[in-house]
C-alpha positions in Angstrom: -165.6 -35.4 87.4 -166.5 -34.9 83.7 -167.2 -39.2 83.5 -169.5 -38.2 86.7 -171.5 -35.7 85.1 -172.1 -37.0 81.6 -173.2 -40.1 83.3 -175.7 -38.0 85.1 -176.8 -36.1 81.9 -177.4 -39.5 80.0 -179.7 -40.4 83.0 -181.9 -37.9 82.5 -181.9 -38.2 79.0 -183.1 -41.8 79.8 -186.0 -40.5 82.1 -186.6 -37.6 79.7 -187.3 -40.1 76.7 -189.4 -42.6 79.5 -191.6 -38.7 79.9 -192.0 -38.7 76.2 -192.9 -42.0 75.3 -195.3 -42.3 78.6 -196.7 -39.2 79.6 -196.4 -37.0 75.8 -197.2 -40.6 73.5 -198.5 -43.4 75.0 -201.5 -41.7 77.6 -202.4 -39.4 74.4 -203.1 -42.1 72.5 -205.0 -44.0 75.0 -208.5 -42.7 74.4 -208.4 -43.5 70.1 -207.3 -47.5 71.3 -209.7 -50.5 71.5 -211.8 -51.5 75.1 -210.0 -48.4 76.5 -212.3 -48.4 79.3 -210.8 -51.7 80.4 -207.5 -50.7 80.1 -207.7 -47.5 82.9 -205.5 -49.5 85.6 -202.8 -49.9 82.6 -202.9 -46.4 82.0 -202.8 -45.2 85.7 -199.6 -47.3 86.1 -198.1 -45.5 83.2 -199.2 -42.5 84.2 -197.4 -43.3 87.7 -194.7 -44.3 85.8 -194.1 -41.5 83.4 -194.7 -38.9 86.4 -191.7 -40.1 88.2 -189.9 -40.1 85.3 -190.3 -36.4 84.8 -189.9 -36.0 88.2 -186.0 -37.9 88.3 -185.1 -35.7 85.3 -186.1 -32.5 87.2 -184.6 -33.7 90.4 -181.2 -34.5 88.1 -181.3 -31.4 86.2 -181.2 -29.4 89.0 -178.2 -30.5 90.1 -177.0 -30.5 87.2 -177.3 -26.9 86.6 -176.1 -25.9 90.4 -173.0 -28.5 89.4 -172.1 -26.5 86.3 -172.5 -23.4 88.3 -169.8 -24.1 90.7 -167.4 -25.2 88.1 -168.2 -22.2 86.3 -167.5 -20.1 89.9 -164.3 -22.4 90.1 -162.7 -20.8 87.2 -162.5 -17.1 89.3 -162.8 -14.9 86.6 -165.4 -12.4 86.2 -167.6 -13.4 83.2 -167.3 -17.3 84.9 -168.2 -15.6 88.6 -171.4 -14.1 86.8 -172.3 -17.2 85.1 -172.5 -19.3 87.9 -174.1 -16.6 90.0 -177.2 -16.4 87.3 -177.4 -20.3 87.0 -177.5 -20.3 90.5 -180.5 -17.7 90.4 -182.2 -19.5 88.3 -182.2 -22.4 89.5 -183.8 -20.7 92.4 -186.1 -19.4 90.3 -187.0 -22.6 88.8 -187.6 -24.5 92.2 -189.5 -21.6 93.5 -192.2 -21.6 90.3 -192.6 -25.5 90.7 -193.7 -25.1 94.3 -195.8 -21.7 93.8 -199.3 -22.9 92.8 -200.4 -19.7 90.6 -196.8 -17.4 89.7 -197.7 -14.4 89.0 -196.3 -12.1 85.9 -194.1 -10.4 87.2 -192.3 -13.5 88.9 -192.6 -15.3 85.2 -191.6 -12.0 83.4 -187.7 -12.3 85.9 -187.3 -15.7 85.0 -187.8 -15.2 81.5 -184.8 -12.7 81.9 -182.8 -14.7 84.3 -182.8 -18.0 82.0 -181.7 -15.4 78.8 -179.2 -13.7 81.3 -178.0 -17.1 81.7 -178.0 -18.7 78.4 -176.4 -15.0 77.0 -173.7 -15.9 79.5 -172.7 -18.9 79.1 -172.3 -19.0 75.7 -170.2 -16.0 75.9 -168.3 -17.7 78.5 -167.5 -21.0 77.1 -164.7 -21.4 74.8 -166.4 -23.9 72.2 -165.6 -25.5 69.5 -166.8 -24.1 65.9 -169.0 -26.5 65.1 -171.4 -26.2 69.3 -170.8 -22.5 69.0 -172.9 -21.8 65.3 -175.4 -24.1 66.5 -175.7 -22.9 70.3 -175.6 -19.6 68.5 -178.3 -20.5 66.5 -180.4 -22.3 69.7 -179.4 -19.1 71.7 -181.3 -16.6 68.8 -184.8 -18.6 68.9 -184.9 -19.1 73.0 -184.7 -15.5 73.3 -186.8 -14.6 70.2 -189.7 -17.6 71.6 -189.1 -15.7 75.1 -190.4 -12.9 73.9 -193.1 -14.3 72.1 -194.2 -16.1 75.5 -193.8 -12.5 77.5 -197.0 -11.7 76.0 -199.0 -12.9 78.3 -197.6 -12.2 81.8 -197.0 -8.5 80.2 -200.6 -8.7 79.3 -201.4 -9.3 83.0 -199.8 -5.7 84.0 -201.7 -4.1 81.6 -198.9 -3.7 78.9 -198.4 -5.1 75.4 -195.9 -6.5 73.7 -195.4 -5.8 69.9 -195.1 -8.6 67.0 -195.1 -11.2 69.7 -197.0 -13.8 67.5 -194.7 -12.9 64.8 -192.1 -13.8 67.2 -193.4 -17.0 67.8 -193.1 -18.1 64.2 -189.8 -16.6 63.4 -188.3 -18.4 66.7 -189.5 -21.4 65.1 -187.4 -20.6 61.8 -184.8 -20.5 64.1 -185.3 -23.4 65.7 -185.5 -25.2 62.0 -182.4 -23.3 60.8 -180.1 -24.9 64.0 -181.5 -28.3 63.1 -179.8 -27.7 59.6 -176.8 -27.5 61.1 -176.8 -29.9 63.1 -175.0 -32.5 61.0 -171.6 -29.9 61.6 -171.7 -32.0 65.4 -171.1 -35.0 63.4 -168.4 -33.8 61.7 -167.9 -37.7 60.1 -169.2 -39.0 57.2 -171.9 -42.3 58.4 -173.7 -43.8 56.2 -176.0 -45.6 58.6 -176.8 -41.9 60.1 -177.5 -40.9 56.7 -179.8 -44.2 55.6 -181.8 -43.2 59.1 -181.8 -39.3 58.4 -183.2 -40.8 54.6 -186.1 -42.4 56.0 -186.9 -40.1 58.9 -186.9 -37.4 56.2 -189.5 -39.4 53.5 -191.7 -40.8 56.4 -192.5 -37.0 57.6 -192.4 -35.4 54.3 -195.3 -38.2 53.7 -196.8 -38.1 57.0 -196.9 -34.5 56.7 -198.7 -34.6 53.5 -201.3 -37.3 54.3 -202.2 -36.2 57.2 -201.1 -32.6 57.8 -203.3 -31.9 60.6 -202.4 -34.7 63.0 -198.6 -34.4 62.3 -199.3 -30.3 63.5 -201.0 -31.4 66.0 -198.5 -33.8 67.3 -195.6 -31.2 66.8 -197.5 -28.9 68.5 -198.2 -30.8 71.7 -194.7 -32.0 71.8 -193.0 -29.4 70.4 -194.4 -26.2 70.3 -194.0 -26.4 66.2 -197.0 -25.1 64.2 -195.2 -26.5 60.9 -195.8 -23.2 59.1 -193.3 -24.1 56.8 -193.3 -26.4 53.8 -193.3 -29.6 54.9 -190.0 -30.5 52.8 -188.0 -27.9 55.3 -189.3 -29.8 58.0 -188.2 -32.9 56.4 -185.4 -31.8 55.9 -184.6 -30.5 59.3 -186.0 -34.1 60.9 -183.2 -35.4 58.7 -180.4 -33.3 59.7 -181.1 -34.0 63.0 -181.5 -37.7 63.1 -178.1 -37.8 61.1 -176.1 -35.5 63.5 -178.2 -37.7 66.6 -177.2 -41.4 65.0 -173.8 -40.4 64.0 -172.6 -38.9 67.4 -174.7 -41.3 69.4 -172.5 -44.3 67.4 -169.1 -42.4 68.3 -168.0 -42.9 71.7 -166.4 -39.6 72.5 -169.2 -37.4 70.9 -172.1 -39.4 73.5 -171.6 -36.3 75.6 -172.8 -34.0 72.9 -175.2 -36.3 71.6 -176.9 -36.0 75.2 -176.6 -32.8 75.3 -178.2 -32.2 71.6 -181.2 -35.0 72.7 -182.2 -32.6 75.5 -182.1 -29.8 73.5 -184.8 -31.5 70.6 -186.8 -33.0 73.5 -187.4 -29.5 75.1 -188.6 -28.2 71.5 -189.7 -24.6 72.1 -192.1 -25.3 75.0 -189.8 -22.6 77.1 -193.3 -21.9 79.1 -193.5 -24.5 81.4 -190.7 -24.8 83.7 -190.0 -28.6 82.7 -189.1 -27.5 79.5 -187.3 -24.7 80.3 -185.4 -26.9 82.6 -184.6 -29.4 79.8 -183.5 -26.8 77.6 -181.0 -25.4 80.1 -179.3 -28.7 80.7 -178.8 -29.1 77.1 -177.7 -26.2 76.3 -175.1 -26.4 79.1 -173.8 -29.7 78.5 -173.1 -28.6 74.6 -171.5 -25.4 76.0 -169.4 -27.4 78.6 -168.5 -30.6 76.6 -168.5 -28.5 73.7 -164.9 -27.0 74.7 -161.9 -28.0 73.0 -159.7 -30.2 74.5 -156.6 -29.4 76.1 -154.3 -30.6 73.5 -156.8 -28.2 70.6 -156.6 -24.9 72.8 -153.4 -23.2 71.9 -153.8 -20.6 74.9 -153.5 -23.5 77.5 -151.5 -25.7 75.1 -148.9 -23.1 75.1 -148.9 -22.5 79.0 -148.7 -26.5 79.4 -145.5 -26.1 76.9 -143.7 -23.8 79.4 -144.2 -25.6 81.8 -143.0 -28.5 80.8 -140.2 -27.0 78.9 -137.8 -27.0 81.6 -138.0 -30.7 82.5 -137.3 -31.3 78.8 -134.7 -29.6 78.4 -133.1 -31.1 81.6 -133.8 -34.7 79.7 -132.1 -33.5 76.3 -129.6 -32.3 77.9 -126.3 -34.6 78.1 -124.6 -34.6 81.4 -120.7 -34.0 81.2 -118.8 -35.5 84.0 
């Protein structure tokens, strides 16, 4: 079941990088190129092209989600019964906000709160590794503080304010640079191909970034959600980190599953207010949580239930038989 869903997961990582490079890159840039009246059939076909992308990896992702909710049902206990129940919600949510054309703000406000129900849940309820739990811990602290920031506006609707809520928006973003930072724990392995590519990932945005700070922003912005508040060396830094921990468990066959799971969670940024994203940033943090636990052989509760049972039959084959 588990070669089943991370084949799944890497597909939409697949359709979610086709999104980027089509619909986030490529028809952005269109305008600034040469004869780009000419080229309007090319980018119509892309366009085409990059919709349906987006439209496989929310197709995907949504059974994705309802798939992790059963298993987490499946394990019938109460903290898994109520994380399966929320993702379940949510996803409901989700579906129901794609089809509405206007949500209102109190239908936005309960799925802000469902999704951090959710994400609070399941990271209480997965039995991670160190390294996926500090930096789901970390991802966990700047979706809820960015929720807040984007509460503002539906509050605003029912005649209510929210307090520090751009301040919010700007120390979820810290957040978000502080679990990039610790990213390289994933990749627990020294590689010094991830590090030459971390290298020049970190020097060509550190210059980019100084050359031309405005359009880098801008890019991070429309992408990202990023305002790169920061000195540009954290961010750097932080491009970096992440590239290193992406290349290094990317080239190791049994970390691909976290990999995935850490692509997703980069792709979706911090643009929780649009249910794409939101979407994107579920999945990943779901796959980290789930592939994220320790094997069986690594968790001594169950490794010590597997050792009773197994006892017996042991000692049945160590045991000489006397005639």
């Amino acid at each position: 079941m588990n070669n089943n869903l991370s084949t799944v997961i890497k597909a939409i990582v697949v359709a979610v990088l086709l999104e980027l490079l089509l619909l986030r890159t490529f028809l952005r840039m269109g305008p600034f190129l040469p004869a780009a009246d000419q080229l309007q059939p090319v980018f119509q076909a892309i366009q085409l092209a990059g919709i349906a992308s987006l439209n496989l990896a929310m197709l995907l992702g949504l059974g994705v989600v309802v798939w992790l909710a059963v298993l987490a049902i499946r394990e019938r206990t109460l903290l898994g019964l109520a994380t399966g129940i929320t993702l379940l919600v949510t996803i409901a949510f989700l579906a129901a906000l794609v089809l509405a054309p206007a949500p209102g703000g109190a239908a936005l406000i309960t799925l802000s709160a469902v999704v951090a129900c959710a994400l609070v849940l399941v990271y209480l309820s997965s039995p991670m590794k160190t390294a996926p739990r500090l930096v789901l811990g970390l991802t966990l602290a700047s979706y809820l503080v960015v929720y807040y920031h984007y509460l503002a506006q539906p509050v605003a609707t029912l005649g209510a304010v929210l307090p520090f809520a751009v301040e919010a928006f700007f120390a979820s973003e810290t957040l978000a640079v502080l679990t990039a930072l610790a990213t390289p724990a994933l990749a627990w392995r020294w590689n010094r191909g991830a590090a030459i590519g971390a290298g020049l990932v970190a020097v060509l945005l550190l210059a980019a970034r100084v050359g031309r700070p405005w359009l880098i922003a801008t890019i991070a912005m429309w992408n990202f959600a990023f305002s790169m508040f920061l000195p540009a060396f954290v961010y750097a830094a932080a491009a970096g980190a992440v590239t290193y921990a992406l290349i290094g468990l990317w080239r190791n066959p049994a970390s691909r599953n976290i990999a995935a799971a850490l692509t997703l969670i980069v792709l979706a940024g911090l643009k929780l207010d649009y249910s794409y994203f939101v979407l994107l940033s579920l999945i990943g943090f779901l796959a980290m949580a789930h592939f994220g636990q320790p094997a069986l052989s690594e968790s001594p509760a169950r490794g010590n239930r597997e050792s009773a049972a197994l006892q017996p039959h042991l000692n049945n084959r160590l045991t000489p038989h006397v005639l």
